[in-house]
C-alpha positions as CSV (number, residue, x, y, z in Angstrom):
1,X,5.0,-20.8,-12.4
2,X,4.0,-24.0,-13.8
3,X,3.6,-27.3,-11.4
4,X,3.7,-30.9,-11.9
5,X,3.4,-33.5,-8.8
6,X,3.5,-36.6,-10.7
7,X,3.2,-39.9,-9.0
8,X,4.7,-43.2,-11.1
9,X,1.8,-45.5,-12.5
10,X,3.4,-48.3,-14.3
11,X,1.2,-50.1,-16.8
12,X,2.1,-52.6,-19.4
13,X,2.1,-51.4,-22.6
14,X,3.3,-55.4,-24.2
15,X,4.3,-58.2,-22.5
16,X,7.9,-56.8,-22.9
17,X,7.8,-52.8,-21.7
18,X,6.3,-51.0,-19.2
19,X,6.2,-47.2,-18.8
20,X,3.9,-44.4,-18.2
21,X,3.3,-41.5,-15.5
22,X,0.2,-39.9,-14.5
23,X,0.6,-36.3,-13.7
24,X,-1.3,-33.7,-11.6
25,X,-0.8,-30.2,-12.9
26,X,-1.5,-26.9,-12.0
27,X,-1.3,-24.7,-14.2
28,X,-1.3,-20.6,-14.9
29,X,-3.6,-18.7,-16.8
30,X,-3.8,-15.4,-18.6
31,X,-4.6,-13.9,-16.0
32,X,-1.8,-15.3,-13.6
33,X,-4.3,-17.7,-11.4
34,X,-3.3,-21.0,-11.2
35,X,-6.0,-23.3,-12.1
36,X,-5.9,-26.6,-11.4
37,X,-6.1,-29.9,-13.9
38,X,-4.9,-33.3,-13.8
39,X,-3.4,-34.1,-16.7
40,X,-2.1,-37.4,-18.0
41,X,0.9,-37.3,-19.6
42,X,3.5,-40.2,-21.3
43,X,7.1,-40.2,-20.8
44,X,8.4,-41.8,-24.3
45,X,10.7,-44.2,-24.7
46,X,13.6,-41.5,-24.7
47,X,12.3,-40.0,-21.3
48,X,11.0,-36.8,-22.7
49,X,7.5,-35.4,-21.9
50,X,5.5,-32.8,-24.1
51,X,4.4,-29.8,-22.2
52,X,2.4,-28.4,-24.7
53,X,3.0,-25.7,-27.2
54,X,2.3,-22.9,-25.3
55,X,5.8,-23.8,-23.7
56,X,7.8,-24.6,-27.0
57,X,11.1,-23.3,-27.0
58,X,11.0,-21.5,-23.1
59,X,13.5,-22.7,-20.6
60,X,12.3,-24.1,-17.3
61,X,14.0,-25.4,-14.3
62,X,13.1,-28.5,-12.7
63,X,13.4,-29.7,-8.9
64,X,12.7,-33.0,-8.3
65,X,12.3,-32.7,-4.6
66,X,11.7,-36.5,-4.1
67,X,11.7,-39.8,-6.8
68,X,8.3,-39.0,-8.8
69,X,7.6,-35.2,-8.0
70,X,8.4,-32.3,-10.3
71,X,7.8,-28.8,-9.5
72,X,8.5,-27.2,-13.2
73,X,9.0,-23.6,-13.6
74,X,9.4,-20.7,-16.3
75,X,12.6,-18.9,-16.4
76,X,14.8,-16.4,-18.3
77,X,18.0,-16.5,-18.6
78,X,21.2,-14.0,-18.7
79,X,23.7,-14.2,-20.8
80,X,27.2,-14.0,-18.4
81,X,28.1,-10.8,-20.7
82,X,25.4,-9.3,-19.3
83,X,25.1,-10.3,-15.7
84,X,26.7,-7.5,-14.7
85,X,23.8,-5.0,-15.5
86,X,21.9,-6.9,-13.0
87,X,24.2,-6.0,-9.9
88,X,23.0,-3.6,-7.8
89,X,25.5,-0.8,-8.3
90,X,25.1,-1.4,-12.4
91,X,21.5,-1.3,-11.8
92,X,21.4,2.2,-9.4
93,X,23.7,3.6,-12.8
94,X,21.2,2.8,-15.0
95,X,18.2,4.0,-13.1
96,X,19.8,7.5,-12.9
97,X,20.9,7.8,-16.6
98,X,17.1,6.7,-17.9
99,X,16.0,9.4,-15.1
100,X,18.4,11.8,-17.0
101,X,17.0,10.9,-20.1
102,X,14.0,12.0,-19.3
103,X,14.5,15.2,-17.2
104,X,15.1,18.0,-19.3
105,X,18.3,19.4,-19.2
106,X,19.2,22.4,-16.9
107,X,20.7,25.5,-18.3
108,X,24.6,25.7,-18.0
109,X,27.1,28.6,-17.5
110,X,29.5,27.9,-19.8
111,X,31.9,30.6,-18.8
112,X,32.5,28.8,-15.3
113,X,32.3,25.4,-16.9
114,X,35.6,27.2,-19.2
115,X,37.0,28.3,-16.2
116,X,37.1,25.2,-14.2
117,X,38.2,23.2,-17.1
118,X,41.1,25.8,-17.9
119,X,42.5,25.4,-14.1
120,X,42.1,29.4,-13.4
């Protein structure tokens, strides 16, 4: 989980605009420790802010608990298609067919397998 608590800092820029933030960020190493920065960021004109490369192209969710606080974090996302592998019953299926998979299979008698298929 990566988190920002930003606090606004407005500073002039030219006699005409004035934007800027100044963030405080925590962020998570390889090892998954958060280490702690403070980082300064810009938001540009067009309200965007660069969270670095390491982030390029993930998806993150971002609650803005109150005006000037972000708490970003790192998500996945799943496609509605497959949603349903993640319910519990679809999940419990899954987890006995890998088991299956794996076991190795167990001798059959075939003439009672014939029988009970036949109806006699």
């Amino acid at each position: 989980m990566l988190k920002f608590c930003a606090f606004q800092a407005l500073y002039a820029i030219n006699p005409v605009q004035q934007i800027g933030t100044i963030s405080l960020g925590w962020h998570e190493n390889s090892a998954g420790m958060n280490t702690s920065r403070l980082v300064a960021k810009q938001v540009g004109l067009s309200g965007q802010i660069s969270l670095g490369k390491e982030y390029a192209g993930r998806t993150v969710l971002i609650d803005s608990s109150e005006p000037g606080v972000w708490v970003i974090k790192t998500a996945q996302t799943i496609p509605d298609s497959e949603l349903w592998l993640h319910q519990p019953e679809a999940s419990a299926q899954l987890d006995r067919a890998l088991l299956a998979i794996t076991e190795s299979p167990s001798a059959a008698d075939l003439d009672a397998l014939e029988q009970q298929l036949s109806g006699t």
